[in-house]
C-alpha positions in Angstrom: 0.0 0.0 0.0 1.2 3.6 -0.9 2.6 5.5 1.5 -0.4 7.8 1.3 -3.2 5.4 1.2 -1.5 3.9 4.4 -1.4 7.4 5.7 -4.8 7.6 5.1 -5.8 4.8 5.9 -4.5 5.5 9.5 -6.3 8.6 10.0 -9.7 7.0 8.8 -9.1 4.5 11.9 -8.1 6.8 14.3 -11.2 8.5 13.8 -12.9 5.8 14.5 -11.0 4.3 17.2 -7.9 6.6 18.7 -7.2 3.9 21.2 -5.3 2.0 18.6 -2.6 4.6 18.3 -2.6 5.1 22.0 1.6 5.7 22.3 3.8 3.2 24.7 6.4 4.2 27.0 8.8 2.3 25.2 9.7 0.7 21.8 7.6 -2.8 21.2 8.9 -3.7 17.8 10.9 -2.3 14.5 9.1 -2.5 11.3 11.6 -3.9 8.9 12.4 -2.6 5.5 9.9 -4.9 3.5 6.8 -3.0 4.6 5.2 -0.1 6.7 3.5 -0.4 9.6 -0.2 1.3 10.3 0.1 3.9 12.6 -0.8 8.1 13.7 1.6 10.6 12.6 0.5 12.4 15.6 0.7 9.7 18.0 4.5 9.1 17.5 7.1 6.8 16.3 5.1 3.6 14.8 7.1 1.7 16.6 5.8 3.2 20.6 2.2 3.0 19.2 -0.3 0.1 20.3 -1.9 -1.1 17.6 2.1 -1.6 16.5 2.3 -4.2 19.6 -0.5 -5.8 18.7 0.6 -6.7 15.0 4.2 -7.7 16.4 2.0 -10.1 18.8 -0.6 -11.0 16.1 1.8 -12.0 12.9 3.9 -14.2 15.1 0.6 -16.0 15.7 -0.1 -18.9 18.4 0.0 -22.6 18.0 -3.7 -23.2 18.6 -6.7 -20.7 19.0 -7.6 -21.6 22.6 -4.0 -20.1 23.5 -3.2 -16.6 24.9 -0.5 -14.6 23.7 1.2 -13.2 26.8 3.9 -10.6 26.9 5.8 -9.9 30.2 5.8 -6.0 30.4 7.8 -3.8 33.1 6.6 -3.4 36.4 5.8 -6.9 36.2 2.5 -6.9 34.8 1.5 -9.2 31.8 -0.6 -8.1 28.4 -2.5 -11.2 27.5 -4.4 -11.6 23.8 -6.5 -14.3 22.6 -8.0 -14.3 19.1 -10.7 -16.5 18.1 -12.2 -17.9 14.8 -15.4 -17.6 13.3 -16.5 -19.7 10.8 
């Protein structure tokens, strides 16, 4: 995708849900070279954005769909996802 479709692309979601741009303390992942991440240019670097995290989590999937992702964060809390399917 173009870098201006992505762009907006990004501000179409925001508008409908800003949460997904909410910005991290700290860096969660860094987008490689073979495509661009989804993410606010107001909100930051794409790469301290949530919705950032939760790709990182997402594309490196889980074994079987009853199972969590969990990611230990600082201050020793956890962030736990679990996706479902629907068919």
């Amino acid at each position: 995708m173009a870098g201006n479709a992505l762009g907006a692309l990004a501000a179409e979601l925001e508008k409908i849900e800003p949460r997904y741009f909410t910005p991290l303390p700290g860096v969660c992942m860094k987008p490689g070279s073979e495509f661009q991440v989804l993410a606010s240019p107001t909100k930051g670097p794409a790469e301290q954005q949530l919705r950032t995290a939760l790709f990182d989590l997402m594309q490196n999937g889980q074994a079987h769909p009853y199972q969590q992702i969990v990611v230990a964060l600082s201050g020793g809390k956890e962030l736990a996802i679990a996706l479902n399917w629907v068919t």
